[in-house]
C-alpha positions in Angstrom: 14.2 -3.5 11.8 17.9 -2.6 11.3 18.8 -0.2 8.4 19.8 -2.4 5.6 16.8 -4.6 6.4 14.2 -1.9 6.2 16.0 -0.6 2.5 15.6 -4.0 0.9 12.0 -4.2 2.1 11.2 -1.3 0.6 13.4 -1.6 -2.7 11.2 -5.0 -2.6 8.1 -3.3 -2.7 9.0 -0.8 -5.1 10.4 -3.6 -7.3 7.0 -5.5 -7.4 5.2 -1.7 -8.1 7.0 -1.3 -11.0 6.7 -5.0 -12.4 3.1 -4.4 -11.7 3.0 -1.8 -13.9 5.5 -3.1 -16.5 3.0 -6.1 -16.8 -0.1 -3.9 -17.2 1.2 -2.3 -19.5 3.5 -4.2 -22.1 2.6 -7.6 -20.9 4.0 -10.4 -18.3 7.5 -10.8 -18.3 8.7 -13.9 -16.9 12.4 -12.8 -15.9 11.3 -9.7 -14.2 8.6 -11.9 -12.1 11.6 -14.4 -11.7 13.9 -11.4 -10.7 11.3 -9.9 -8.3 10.7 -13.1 -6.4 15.1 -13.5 -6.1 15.1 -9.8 -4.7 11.4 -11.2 -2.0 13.4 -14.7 -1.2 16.7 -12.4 -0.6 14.8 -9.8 1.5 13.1 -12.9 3.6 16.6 -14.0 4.5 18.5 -10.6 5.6 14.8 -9.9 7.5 15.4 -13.4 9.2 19.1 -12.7 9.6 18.9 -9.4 11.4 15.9 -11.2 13.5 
């Protein structure tokens, strides 16, 4: 997996950690689920890409 690839899988992950946690604690938020899956479709594709 080349470099750029491997930094927006793990920015990915990170991103759904944190929205994890935002939502356990304050409650959902619907633009930061909305934002999170944007950042999983745009990982998919650069993954796919560099494939």
């Amino acid at each position: 997996m080349p470099g750029s690839a491997k930094t927006m899988t793990v920015a990915t992950v990170g991103g759904l950690v944190l929205v994890t946690a935002y939502t356990v604690t304050l409650g959902s938020n619907g633009w930061l689920w909305f934002s999170w899956v944007v950042l999983s479709l745009l990982t998919v594709g650069v993954v796919v890409a560099r494939s």
